[in-house]
C-alpha positions as CSV (number, residue, x, y, z in Angstrom):
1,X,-2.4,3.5,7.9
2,X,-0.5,0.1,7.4
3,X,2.8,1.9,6.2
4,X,3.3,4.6,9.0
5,X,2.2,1.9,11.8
6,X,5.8,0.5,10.7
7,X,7.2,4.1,10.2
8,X,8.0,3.4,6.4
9,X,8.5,6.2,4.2
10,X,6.6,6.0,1.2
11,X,10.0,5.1,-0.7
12,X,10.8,2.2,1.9
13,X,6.7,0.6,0.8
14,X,7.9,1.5,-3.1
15,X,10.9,-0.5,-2.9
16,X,9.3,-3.4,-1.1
17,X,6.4,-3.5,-3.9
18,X,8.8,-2.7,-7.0
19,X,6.3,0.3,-7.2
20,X,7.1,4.1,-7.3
21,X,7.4,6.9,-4.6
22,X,4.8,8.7,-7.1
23,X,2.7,5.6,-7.4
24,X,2.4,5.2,-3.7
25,X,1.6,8.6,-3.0
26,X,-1.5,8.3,-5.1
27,X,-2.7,5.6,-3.7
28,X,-2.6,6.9,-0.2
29,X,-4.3,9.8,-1.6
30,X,-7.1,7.4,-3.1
31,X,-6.3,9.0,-6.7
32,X,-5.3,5.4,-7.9
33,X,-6.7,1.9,-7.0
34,X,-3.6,-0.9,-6.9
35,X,-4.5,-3.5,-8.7
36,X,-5.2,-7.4,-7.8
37,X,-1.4,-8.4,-8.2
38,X,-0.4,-5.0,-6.5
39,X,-2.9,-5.4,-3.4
40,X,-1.3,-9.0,-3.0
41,X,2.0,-7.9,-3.4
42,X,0.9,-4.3,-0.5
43,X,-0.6,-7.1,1.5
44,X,2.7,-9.8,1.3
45,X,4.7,-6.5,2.5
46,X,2.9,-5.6,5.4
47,X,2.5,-9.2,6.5
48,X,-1.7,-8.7,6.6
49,X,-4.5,-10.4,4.7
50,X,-5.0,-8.6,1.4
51,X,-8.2,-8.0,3.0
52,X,-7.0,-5.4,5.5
53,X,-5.5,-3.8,2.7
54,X,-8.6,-2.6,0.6
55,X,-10.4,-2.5,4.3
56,X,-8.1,0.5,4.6
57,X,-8.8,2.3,1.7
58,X,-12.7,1.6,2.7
59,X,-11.9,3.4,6.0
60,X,-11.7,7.0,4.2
């Protein structure tokens, strides 16, 4: 998982997105699928290509 690789906390990736702690616990639990301008914005955070960002989710 992109965010514990950097040992964020799910508020640390919240704040860096302008997102909720709620928000990003339900995408890590694949109960919510980020949107286009959320993926870019996940993807600018973790420095990757948006690209690894849904390839996680595929990885389930």
């Amino acid at each position: 998982m992109l965010r514990a690789e950097r040992d964020w906390t799910q508020a640390d990736l919240a704040e860096k997105v302008g997102i909720s702690r709620q928000a990003v616990i339900s995408i890590e639990k694949y109960k919510y699928t980020p949107s286009l301008e959320l993926a870019f914005n996940l993807a600018q955070a973790f420095g990757v290509d948006i690209n690894e960002v849904f390839q996680q989710e595929e990885e389930k």
